[in-house]
C-alpha positions in Angstrom: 15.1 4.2 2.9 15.7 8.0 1.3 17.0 9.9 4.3 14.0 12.8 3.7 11.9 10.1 4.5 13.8 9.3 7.5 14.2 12.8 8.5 10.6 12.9 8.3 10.1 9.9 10.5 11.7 11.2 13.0 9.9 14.4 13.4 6.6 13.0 13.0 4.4 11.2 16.0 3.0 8.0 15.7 -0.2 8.8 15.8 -0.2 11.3 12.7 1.8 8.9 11.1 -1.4 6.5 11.5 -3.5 8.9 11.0 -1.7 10.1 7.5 -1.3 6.1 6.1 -4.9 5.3 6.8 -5.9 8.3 4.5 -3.6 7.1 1.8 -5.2 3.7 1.9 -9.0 5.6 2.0 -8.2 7.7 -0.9 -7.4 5.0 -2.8 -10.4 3.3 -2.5 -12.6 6.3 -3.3 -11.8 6.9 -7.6 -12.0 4.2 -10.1 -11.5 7.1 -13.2 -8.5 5.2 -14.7 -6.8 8.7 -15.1 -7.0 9.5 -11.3 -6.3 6.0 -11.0 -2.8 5.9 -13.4 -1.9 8.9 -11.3 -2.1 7.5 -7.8 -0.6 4.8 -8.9 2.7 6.6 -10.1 2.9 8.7 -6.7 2.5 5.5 -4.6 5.3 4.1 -6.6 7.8 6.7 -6.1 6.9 6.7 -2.2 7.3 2.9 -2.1 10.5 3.3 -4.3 11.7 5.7 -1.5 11.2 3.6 1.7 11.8 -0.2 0.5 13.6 0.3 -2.4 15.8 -2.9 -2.1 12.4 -4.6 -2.2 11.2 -3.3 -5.3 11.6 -5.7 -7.9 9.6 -8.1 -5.2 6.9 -5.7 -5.2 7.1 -5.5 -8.6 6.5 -9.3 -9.8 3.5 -9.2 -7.4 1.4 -6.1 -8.3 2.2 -7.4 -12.2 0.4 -11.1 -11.0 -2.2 -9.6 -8.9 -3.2 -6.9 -11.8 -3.4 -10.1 -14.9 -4.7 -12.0 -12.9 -7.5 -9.6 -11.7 -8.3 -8.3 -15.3 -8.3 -11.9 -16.7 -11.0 -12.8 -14.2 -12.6 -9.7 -14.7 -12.9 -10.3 -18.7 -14.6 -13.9 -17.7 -17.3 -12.6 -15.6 -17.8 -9.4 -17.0 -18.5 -9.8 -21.0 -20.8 -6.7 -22.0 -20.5 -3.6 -24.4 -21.2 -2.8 -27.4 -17.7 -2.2 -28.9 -16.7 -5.5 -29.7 -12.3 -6.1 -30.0 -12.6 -9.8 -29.7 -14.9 -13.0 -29.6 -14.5 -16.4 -29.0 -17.2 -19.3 -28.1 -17.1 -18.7 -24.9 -15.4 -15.6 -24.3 -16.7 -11.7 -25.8 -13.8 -9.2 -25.2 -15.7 -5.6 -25.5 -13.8 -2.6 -25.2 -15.9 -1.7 -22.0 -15.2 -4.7 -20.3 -11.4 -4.3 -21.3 -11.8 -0.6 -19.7 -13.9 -2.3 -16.5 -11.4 -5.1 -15.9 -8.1 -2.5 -15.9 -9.7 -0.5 -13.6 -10.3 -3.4 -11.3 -6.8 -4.5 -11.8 -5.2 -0.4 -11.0 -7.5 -0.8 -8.1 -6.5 -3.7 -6.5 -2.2 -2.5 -7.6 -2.6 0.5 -5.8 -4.6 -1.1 -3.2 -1.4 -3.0 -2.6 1.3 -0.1 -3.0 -0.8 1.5 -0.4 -0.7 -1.6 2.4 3.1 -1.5 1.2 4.0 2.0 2.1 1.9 1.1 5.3 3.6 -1.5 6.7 7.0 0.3 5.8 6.3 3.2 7.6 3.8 2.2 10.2 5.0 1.8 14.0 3.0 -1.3 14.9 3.5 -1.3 18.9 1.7 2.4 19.0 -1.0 1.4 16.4 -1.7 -1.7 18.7 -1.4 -0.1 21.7 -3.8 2.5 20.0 -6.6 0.2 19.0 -6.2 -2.5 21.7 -7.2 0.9 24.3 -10.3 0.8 21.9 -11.1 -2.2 20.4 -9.1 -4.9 22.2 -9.0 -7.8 20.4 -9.9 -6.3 17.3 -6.1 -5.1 17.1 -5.2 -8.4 17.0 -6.6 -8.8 14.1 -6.4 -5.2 12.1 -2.0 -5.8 12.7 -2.2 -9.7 11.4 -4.6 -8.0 8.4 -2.4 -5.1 7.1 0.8 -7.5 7.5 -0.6 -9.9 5.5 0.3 -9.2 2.3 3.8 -8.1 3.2 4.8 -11.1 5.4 3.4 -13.3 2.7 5.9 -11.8 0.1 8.7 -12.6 2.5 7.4 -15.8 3.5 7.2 -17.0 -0.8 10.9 -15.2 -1.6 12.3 -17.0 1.4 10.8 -20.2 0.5 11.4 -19.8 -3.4 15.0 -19.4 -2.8 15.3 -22.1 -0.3 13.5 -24.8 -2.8 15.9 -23.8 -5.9 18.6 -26.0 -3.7 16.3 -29.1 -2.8 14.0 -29.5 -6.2 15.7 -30.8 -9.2 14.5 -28.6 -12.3 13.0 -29.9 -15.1 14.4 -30.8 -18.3 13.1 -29.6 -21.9 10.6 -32.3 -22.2 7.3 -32.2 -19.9 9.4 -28.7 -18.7 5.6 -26.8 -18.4 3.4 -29.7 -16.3 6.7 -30.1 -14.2 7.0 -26.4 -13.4 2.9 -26.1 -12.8 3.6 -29.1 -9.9 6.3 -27.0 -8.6 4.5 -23.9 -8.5 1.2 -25.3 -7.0 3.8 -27.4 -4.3 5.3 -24.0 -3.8 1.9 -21.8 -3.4 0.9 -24.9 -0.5 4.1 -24.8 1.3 3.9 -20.7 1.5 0.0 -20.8 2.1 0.8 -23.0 5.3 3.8 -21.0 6.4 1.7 -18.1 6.1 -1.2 -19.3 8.3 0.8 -21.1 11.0 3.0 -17.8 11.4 0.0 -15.8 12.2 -1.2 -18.0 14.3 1.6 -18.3 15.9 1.8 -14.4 16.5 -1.7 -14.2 17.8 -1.0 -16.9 20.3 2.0 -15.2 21.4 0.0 -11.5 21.7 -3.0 -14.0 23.7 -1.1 -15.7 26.0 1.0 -12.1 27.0 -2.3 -11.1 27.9 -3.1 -8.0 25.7 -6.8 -9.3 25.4 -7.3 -9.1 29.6 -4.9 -6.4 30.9 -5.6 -2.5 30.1 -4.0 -1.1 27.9 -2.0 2.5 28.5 -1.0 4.4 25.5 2.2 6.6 26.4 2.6 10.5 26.3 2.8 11.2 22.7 3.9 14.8 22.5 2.0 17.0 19.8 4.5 19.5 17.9 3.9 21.7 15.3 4.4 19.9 12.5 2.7 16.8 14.0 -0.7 19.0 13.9 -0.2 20.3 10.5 0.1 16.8 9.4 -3.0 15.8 11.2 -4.7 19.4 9.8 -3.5 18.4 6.0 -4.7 14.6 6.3 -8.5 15.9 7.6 -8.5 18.4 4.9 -7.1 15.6 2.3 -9.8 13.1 3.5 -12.3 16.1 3.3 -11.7 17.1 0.1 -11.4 13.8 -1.0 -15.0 12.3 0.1 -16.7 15.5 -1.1 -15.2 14.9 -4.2 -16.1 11.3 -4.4 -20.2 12.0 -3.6 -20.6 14.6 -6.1 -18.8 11.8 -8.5 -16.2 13.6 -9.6 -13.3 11.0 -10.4 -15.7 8.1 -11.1 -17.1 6.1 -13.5 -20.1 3.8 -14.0 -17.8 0.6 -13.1 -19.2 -2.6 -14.5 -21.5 -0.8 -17.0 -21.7 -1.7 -20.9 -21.8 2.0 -21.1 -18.5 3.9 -19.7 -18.1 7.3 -19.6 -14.9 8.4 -18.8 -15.4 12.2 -17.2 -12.6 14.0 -17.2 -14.2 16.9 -14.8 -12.3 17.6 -11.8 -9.4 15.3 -12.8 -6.6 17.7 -12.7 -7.3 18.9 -9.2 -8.2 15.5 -7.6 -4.7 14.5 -9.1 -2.6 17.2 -7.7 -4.0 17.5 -4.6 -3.8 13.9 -3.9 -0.1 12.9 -5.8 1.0 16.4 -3.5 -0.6 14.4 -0.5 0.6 10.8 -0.9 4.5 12.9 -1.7 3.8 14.7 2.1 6.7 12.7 3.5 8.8 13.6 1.0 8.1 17.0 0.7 8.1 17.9 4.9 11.2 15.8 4.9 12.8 17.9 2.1 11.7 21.1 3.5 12.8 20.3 7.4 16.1 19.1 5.8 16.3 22.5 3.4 15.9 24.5 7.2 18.5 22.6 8.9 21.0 22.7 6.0 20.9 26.8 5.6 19.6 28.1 8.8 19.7 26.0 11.8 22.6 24.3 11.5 24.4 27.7 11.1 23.0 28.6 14.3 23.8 25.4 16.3 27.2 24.1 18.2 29.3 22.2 15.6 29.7 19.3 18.1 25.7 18.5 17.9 24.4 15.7 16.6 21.9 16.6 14.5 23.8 19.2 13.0 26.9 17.0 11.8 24.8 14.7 10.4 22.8 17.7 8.4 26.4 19.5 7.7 
């Protein structure tokens, strides 16, 4: 992970962390103008480049599969418009519904860089000790939900890896049916991992008795930059849902009639690439402060400031 992000980890409280990460996930739901869209998606990259970067060609493969295989579904159910690019028997590929079905595809890729750079920077024991205060059992489920996606990506690598040892590949002929078993084998073997290990977590959390017992969530102290955080994320989310009712940053999704606005684009794009980059820039700017003025000012033997110097 980039040490500003680190650095800003360690400044920040748990519960704007939260706070900060949910709002990512909410703005991302709220546009479907491919333009706002195209630029989320570049700012979520670079974040999730910056905290699991070793994990990026993973990530990678996945949003690509998730996104053709989203806009390939889209083009079957969704055939209208008037410009027509292509036309079989039983499939009409209109420019609109090419237009609908990447928009559907962005969504759902940034839907997933989002639940990424969640579960990379969220600190699960205070978000469950958070919720469980509220909702109890519900937290159960809102941790085995947003590490879903993630601890299925392990679960396939691991298991991909593992069966390159014990299947024997296919030779030239039949190569494509053979390698269609294997991946249908594969997607089983992963789908049941996947199932019994959150099972297996829930059971665990149930029988410690985090459904019964109360639930006490520890002194979280409240700095300075802990409250700007929070200010900036309500002022983000603000912006953002005023923004999305007046339509700005939208467009008439799933009609054979699009019209791509390109009103209030601009702003809605730097305001929301700034906010999604927070991290990056607090961490940069708390690091900038250390490295010419506190750590001037502080014993050489600290901590803090050798690793700055």
């Amino acid at each position: 992970m980039n040490k500003l992000i680190v650095n800003f980890q360690r400044n920040i409280n748990s519960v704007a962390m939260f706070v900060y990460l949910i709002a990512v996930i909410l703005i991302t739901l709220l546009y479907n103008n491919p333009f706002v869209l195209l630029g989320l998606n570049v700012a979520l990259i670079v974040m999730v480049i910056l905290t699991r970067h070793e994990k990026m060609r993973t990530y990678l493969k996945f949003a690509s599969i998730i996104f053709v295989v989203t806009v390939l579904f889209n083009l079957l159910l969704n055939q209208r418009g008037t410009n027509v690019l292509l036309k079989w028997p039983l499939l009409t590929i209109t420019s609109e519904s090419l237009v609908n079905a990447a928009v559907l595809g962005t969504s759902f890729v940034n839907l997933f860089w989002a639940f990424s750079l969640y579960d990379a920077l969220i600190r699960i024991k205070t978000v469950f000790e958070l919720l469980a205060h509220l909702f109890k059992s519900i937290a159960i489920i809102f941790i085995l939900t947003v590490k879903f996606i993630p601890q299925i990506i392990k679960i396939y690598t691991e298991t991909k890896s593992v069966s390159k040892f014990r299947v024997k590949q296919p030779s030239n002929s039949g190569k494509t049916f053979e390698r269609i078993k294997q991946t249908i084998s594969l997607n089983e073997i992963v789908l049941n991992k996947s199932i019994a290990s959150f099972m297996n977590v829930s059971d665990t959390l149930i029988l410690k008795g985090y459904e019964q017992r109360q639930h006490k969530l520890g002194q979280i102290e409240f700095k300075r930059i802990d409250w700007l955080m929070v200010v900036l994320t309500v002022a983000a989310v603000v912006f953002n849902t005023v923004m999305s009712i007046q339509g700005l940053g939208k467009i008439n999704f799933g009609s054979s009639k699009l019209n791509i606005s390109f009103q209030g684009i601009s702003v809605i794009l730097i305001i929301d690439s700034l906010f999604i980059l927070l991290p990056l820039l607090m961490g940069g700017m708390n690091y900038l402060w250390w490295k010419f003025y506190s750590s001037k000012i502080t014993a050489s033997d600290t901590i803090t400031a050798k690793n700055y110097r």
